[in-house]
N, C-alpha and C positions, 0 to 999 in steps of 0.2 A: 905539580902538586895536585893531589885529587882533589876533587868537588864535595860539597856536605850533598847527601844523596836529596833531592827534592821531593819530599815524600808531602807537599802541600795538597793536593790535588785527594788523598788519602785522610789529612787531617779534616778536610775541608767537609767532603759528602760518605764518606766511609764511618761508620757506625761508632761508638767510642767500647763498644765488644773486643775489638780486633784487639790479640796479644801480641802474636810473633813480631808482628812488624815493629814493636816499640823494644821488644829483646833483640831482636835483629836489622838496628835500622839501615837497609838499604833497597836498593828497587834492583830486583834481579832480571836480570833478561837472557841470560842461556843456563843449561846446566848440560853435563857430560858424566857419566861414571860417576864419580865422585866426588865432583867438583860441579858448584858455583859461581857462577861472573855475573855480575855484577853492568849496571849503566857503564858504569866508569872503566870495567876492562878486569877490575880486581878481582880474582879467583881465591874461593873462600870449600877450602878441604869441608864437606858436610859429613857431620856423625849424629847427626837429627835424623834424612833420611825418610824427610817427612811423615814423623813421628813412625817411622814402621810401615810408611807404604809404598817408600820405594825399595824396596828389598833390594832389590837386580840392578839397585844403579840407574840413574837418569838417561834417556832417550836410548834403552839398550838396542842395537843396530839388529837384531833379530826379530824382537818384539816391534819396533820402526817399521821395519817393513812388509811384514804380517800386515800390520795398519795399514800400510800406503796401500799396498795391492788389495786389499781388502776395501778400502774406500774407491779405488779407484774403477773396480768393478761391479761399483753402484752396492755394496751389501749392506742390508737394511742395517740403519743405525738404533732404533728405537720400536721395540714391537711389545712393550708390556707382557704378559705371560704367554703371548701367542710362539707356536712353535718355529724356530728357525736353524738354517744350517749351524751356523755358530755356536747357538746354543748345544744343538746336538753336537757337535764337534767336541768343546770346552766338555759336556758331560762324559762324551765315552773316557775322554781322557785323564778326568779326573774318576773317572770308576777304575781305569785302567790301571791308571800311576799312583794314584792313591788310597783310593778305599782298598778295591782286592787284594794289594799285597800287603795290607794289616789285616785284612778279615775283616774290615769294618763293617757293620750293618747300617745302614744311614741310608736314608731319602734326601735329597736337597731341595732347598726352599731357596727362593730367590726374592727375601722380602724387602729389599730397595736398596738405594746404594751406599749404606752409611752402617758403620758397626755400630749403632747404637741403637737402628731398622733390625739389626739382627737379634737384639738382646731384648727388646720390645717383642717380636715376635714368641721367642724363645720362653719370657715371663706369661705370655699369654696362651701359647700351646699347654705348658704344665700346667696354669691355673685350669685349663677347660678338661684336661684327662685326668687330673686329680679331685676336681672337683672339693677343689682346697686355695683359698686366697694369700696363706703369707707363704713370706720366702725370705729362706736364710742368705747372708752376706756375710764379708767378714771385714774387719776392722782396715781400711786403708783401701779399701777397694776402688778402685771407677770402672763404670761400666758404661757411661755417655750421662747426654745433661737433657735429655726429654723425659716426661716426667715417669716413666715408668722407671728406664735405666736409671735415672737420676735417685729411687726412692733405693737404689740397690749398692750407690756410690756412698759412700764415707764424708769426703770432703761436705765442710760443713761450710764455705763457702758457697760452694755450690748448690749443696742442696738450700740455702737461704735463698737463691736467688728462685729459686720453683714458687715462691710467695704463696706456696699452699701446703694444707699440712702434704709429709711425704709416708704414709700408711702402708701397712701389710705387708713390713719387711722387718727383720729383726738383726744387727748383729752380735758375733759371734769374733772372736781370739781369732786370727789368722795364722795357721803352722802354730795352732798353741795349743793345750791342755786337751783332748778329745772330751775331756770328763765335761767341759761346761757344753759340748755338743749333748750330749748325750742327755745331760740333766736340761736342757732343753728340749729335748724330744722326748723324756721318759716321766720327766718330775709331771703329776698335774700340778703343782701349785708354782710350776716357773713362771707363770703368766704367757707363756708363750702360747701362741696358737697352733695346731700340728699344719707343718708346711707342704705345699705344694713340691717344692724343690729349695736346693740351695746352688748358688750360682757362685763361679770362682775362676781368679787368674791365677796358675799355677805358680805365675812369676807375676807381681805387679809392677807393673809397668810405672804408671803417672803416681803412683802410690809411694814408689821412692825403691826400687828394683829388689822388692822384697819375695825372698826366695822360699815355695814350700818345699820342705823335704818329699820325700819318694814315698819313704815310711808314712809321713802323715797323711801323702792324698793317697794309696792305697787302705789306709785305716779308715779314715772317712769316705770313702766309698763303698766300703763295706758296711759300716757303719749306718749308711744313708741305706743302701741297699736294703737291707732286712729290716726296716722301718718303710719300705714305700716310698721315701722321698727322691724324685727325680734329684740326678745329678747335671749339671750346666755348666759345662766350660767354655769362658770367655778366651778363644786364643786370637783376639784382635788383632792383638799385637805382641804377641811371643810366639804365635803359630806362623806358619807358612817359610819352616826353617829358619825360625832368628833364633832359637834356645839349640842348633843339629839338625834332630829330627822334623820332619813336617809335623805334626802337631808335637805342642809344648810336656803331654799327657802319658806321650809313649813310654820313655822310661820307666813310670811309674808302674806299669804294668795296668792300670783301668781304660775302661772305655764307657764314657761319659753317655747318659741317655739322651745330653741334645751338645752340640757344640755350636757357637760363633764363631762364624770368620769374617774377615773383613779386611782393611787395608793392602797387605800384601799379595792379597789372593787375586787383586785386579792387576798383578804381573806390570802393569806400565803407569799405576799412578792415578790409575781409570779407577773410576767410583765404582764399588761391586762390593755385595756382602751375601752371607749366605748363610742357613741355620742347616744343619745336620742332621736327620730326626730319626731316632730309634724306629726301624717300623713299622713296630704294633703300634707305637702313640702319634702316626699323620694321623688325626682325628677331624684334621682341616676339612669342613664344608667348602664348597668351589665359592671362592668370592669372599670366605670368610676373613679372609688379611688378604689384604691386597697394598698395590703402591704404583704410580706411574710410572717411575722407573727402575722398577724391578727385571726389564730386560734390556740391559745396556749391553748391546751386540757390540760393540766395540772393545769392551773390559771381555766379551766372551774371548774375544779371538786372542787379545795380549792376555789371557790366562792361560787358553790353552798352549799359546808358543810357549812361556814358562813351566808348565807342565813339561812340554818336548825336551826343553833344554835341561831343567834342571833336574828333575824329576824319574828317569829314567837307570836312576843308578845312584849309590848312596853318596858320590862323589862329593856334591854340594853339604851334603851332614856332615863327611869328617873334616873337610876344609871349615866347616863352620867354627867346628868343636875346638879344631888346632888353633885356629887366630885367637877362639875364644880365651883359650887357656892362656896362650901367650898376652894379650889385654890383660887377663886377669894376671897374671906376673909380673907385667909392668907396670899396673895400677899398686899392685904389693909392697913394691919395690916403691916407690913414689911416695906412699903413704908411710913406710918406712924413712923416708929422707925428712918427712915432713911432719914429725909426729905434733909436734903444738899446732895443729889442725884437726888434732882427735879424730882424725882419717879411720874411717872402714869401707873395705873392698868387699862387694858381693855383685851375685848376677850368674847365670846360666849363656854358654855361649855368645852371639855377639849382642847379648844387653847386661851390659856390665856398669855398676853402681860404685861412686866414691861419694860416701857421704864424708861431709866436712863439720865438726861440730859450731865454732864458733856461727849464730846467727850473722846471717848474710854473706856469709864468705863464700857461700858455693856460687851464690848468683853476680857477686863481683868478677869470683873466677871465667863465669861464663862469659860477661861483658868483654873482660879483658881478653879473652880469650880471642872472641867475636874481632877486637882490635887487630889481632894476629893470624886473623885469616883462619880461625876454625868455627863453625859452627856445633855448637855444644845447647842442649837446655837443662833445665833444671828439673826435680820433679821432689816429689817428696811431702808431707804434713805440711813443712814449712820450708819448701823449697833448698833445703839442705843435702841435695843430692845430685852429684854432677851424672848425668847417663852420657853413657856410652854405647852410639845407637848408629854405626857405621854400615851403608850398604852390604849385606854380603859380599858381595865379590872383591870388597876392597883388597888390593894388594896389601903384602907384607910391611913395604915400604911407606905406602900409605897409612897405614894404619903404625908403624910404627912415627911417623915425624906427626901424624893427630895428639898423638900421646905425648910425644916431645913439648907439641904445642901447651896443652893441657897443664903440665910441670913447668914447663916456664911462665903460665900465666898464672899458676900458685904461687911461685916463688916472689914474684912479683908484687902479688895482693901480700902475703905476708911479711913482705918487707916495709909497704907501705903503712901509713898510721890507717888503723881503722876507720871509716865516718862513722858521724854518730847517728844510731839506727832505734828507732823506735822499737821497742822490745814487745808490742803486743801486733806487733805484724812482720813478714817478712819483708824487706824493698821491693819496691814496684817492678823494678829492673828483672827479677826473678817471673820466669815463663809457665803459666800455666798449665793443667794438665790439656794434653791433647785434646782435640774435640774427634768424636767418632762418627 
């Protein structure tokens, strides 16, 4: 009989911040591929994935050994923006594998290790080359929780907790009406001020897997374009191949004047982020952003192996795209079985969305789920949305018995009697948006 996981040590001197651990309670001590174990030996299928920054799967045996040999040959760990093999390495290869065979025009900036370092930097490059302070956002957004990214995020949650006003940002319909773009940029009496740029996830992610059309971000690019306003995409977490393609953007046919990346682009888990910069607009003075560890030689090296392996050939995008579809037809299918759940299925490749209507049912689902050896979270306004957020590489099989998981842990909650749930919040139980 298993043990209750001893997470006292956690309750005791650990911050009362921390979310996963009360959505997820247990103390993990190995991971593999796709799976989780646990103190206690119990393996827990992960489609979290940590939040999008394990793409490739935990301790992949390629990317492992890059590291070993690379540590073991003494290679600097920490050199702040000073020049290193590594770094040069991770850069040819990501010129090689990724910018030139889209054409990209990009500079890289290495402004620390956290996708929310990237989006900070990003709101601060356009404020200085536009010599314009607001910036557009759009409804359900998150872009991190420091106060720059945070004045750009939705969650109002969140942004409460910044305890100052959050200025010089405005939103805007997400995939909705271009006309209230416009009459914001065009009307003088919208009240808006003319922006620096507008910043956006193609797909949002913690927002509740809310999908732009192709149509819409090629029109609002256009759109942005012949008015001056920088464009800014956030591909956090839907870039680095989790929508196919390496960035989330390609379909649409634009290319965006600055992009974030972050999570998946540190290939092993490794803290790394990186902004994209059109050009003409590096405007950067030497020194003028900076970060201590903006040269994590170790995220260099497990990025560039990620690059070698995956990156070399479109293999990784159509495998992405086929699981994607198939998830998404078995989530179809599920929501079909289950319709007194007001079930909808949305999501691009592997981050695929089941919202659930009844308050609290997605994050029961999850809990129960969490019981059954799946790791699931939530995301959404009001946490009304299960993601479906599986390493790439998961196998067929794996990912089909996640999903199995998933439906038997619905079936379950709706059989049971509802608890009864305070109707001006979500349960506690329900997993916060990621942190970047």
């Amino acid at each position: 009989m298993s043990r209750e996981p001893d997470l006292a040590v956690f309750a005791d001197l650990e911050s009362e911040v921390r979310t996963y651990c009360r959505a997820f309670p247990a103390v993990f001590r190995q991971a593999k591929g796709c799976w989780l174990v646990d103190e206690e030996g119990r393996r827990y299928l992960d489609f979290f994935s940590g939040a999008g920054t394990v793409n490739y799967g935990h301790n992949h045996p390629l990317f492992k050994q890059r590291l070993i040999d690379y540590l073991q040959a003494d290679g600097i760990t920490h050199s702040l923006d000073m020049a290193t093999t590594a770094k040069r390495e991770f850069l040819a290869r990501f010129k090689e594998l990724v910018l030139a065979p889209r054409g990209l025009p990009y500079k890289v900036q290495f402004p620390g290790p956290t996708g929310t370092n990237a989006v900070e930097a990003a709101l601060k490059l356009a404020r200085k080359v536009t010599g314009r302070g607001n910036v557009l956002f759009f409804h359900n957004a998150y872009h991190g929780v420091t106060l720059g990214s945070l004045a750009v995020t939705g969650n109002s949650a969140k942004r409460r907790a910044a305890g100052v006003p959050l200025a010089n940002t405005t939103a805007l319909p997400f995939d909705g009406p271009l006309e209230a773009v416009e009459a914001a940029l065009d009307n003088p009496s919208s009240g808006v001020e003319p922006p620096a740029a507008a910043i956006l996830e193609t797909v949002q992610a913690e927002g509740g897997v809310n999908v732009a059309s192709f149509a819409w971000l090629a029109r609002l690019a256009e759109l942005l374009r012949r008015r001056g306003v920088l464009l800014i995409v956030d591909d956090i977490q839907a870039g680095c191949g989790r929508t196919g393609p390496f960035f989330s953007f390609e379909p649409a046919g634009i290319v965006p004047d600055l992009v974030c990346l972050s999570k998946g682009i540190g290939g092993f888990g490794l803290p790394m982020s990186l902004v994209l910069i059109r050009r003409d607009l590096d405007a950067w003075a030497p020194g003028e952003h900076n970060g201590t560890f903006r040269g994590n030689n170790p995220a260099f090296v497990a990025a560039a192996a990620a690059l070698d392996c995956y990156w070399r050939d479109d293999a990784l995008t159509r495998d992405v795209l086929r699981k994607g579809e198939a998830a998404a037809a078995r989530l179809r299918d599920i929501a079909a079985r289950h319709e007194e759940a007001a079930p909808r299925v949305r999501g691009r490749g592997l981050i695929q969305g089941l919202e659930l209507g009844p308050l609290g049912l997605a994050a029961r689902v999850a809990a129960a789920a969490f019981g059954r050896g799946l790791v699931i979270e939530t995301v959404g306004a009001r946490d009304e949305v299960l993601k479906v957020l599986p390493p790439l590489v998961i196998d067929d099989a794996e990912l089909a018995l996640g999903l199995d998981v998933l439906e038997e842990s619905l079936a379950a909650e709706l059989a049971a009697p509802a608890p009864e749930i305070r109707r001006d919040r979500a349960p506690a139980v329900a997993a916060s948006p990621a942190t970047q």
